[in-house]
C-alpha positions as CSV (number, residue, x, y, z in Angstrom):
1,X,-0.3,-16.4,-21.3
2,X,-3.1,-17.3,-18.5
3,X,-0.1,-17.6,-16.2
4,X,1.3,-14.0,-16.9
5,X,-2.7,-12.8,-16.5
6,X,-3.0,-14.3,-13.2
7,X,0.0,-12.1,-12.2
8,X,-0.8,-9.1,-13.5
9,X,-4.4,-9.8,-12.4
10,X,-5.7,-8.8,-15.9
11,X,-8.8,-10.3,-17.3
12,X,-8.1,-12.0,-21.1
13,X,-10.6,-9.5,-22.6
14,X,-8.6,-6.2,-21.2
15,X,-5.7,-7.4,-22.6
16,X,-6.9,-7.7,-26.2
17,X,-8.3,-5.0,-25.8
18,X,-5.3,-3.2,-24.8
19,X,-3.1,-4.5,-27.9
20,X,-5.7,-3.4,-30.3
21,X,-5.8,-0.2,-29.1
22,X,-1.9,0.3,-28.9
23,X,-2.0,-1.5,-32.4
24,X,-4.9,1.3,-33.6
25,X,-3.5,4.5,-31.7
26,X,-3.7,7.5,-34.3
27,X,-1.1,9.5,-32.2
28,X,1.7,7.2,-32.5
29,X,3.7,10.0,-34.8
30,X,2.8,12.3,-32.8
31,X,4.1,11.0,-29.5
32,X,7.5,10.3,-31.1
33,X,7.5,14.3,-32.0
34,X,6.1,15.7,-28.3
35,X,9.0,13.1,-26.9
36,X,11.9,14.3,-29.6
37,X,10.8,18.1,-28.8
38,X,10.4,17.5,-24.7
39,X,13.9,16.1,-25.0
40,X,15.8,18.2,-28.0
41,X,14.4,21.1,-24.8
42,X,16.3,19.0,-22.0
43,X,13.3,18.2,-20.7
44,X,12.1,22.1,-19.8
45,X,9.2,22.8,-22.3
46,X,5.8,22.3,-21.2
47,X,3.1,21.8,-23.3
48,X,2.7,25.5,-24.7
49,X,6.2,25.4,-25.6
50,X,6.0,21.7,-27.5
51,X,2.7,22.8,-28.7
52,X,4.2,25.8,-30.3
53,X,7.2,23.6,-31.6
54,X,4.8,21.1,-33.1
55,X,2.6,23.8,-35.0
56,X,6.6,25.4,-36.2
57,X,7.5,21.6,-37.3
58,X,3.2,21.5,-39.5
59,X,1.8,19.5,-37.3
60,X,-2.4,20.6,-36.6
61,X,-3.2,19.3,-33.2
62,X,-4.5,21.0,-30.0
63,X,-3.2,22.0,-26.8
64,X,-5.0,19.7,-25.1
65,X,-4.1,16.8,-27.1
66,X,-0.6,17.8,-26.5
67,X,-0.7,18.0,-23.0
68,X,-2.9,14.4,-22.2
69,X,0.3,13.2,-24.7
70,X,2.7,14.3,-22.2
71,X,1.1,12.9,-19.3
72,X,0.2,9.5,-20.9
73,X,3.9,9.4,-21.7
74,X,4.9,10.6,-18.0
75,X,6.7,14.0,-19.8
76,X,6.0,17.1,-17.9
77,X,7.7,20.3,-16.4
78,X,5.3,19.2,-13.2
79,X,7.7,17.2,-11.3
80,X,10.7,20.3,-11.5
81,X,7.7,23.1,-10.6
82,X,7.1,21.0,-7.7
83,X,10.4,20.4,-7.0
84,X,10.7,24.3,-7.0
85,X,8.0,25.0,-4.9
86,X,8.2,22.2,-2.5
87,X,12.3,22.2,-2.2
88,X,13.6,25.1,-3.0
89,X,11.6,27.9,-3.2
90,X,10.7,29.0,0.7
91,X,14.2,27.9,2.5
92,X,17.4,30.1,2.6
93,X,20.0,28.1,0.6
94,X,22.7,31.2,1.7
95,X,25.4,29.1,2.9
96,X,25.0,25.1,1.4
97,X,27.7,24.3,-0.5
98,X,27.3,23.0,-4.0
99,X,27.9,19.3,-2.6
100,X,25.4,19.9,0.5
101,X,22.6,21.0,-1.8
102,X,23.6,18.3,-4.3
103,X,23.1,16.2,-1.0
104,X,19.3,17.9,-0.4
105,X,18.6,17.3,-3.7
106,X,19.2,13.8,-4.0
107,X,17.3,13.5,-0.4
108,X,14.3,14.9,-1.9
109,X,14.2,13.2,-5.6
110,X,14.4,9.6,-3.5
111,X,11.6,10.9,-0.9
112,X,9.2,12.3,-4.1
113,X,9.5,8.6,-5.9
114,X,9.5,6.5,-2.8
115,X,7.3,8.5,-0.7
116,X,5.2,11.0,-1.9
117,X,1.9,10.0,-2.4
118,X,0.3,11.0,-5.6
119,X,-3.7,12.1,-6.1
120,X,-3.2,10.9,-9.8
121,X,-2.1,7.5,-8.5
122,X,-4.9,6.2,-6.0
123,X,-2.6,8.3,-3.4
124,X,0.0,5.7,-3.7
125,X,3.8,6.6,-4.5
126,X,4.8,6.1,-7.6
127,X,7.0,3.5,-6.6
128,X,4.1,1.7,-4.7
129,X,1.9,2.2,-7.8
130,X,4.9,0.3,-10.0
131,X,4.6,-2.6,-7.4
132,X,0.8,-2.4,-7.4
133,X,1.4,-2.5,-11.4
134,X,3.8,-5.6,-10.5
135,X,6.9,-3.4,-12.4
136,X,9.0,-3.6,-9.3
137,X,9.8,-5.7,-6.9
C-alpha cells in the first residue's frame, strides 16, 4: 500500500479519507439514475433535461445537485457545444464530403483530448492531467 502512495504521491490520511467518503456518498443512487438518463438520451440531455427526467422518474433533488453530478461523473453536453462552436459553427462545410468531414472531425476530437488545455484542469490537457493523475502513461 505505501508503495502504491509513493506513486500516486498521496499522503495515507487522504486516502482514507477518500474511501470513507466514497463508502458514505449519499448520492450513489442518484448518480446511477443522472448516468442511465444521460445515456438512455444518447448522451444529448443536459442537466435541465436529466433534471426534468429525474423529477418524472420521483426523484426530489435540485438542479444544481444534478449538474455538480454530471461534472463529477465527467457527463455533459459541454464537450459537443464546444465542439459546435469551436469546429463547426463559423467555417463553410459546402463542399466536404462525408468522409473529409469525418476526417476533420476525428482531427479535432484527438487535438481537444491531447491538446486543449482546460481552465478546470490546472490548464493542462486532459490527457496531461490523466498522466499528472498517473492514469496514463
Amino acid at each position: 500500500m505505501k508503495d502504491l502512495l509513493d506513486i500516486i504521491h498521496m499522503a495515507k490520511s487522504s486516502y482514507c479519507y477518500q474511501v470513507i467518503a466514497i463508502n458514505n456518498d449519499k448520492y450513489t443512487d442518484l448518480k446511477t439514475k443522472v448516468k442511465d438518463v444521460f445515456e438512455e438520451s444518447s448522451c444529448r440531455y443536459g442537466y435541465r433535461r436529466i433534471h426534468s427526467v429525474i423529477r418524472t422518474l420521483g426523484t426530489t433533488v435540485s438542479e444544481k445537485v444534478i449538474r455538480r453530478i454530471m461534472k463529477e461523473q465527467n457527463i455533459c453536453e459541454g464537450f459537443f457545444g464546444r465542439l459546435k462552436n469551436e469546429m463547426f459553427y463559423g467555417y463553410s462545410w459546402a463542399g466536404v464530403t462525408i468522409n473529409q468531414f469525418i476526417e476533420e472531425l476525428d482531427k479535432y476530437i484527438k487535438w481537444y483530448a491531447e491538446k486543449r488545455i482546460k481552465l478546470s484542469l490546472g490548464g493542462m490537457s486532459p490527457l496531461d492531467y490523466r498522466r499528472s493523475l498517473g492514469l496514463v502513461v
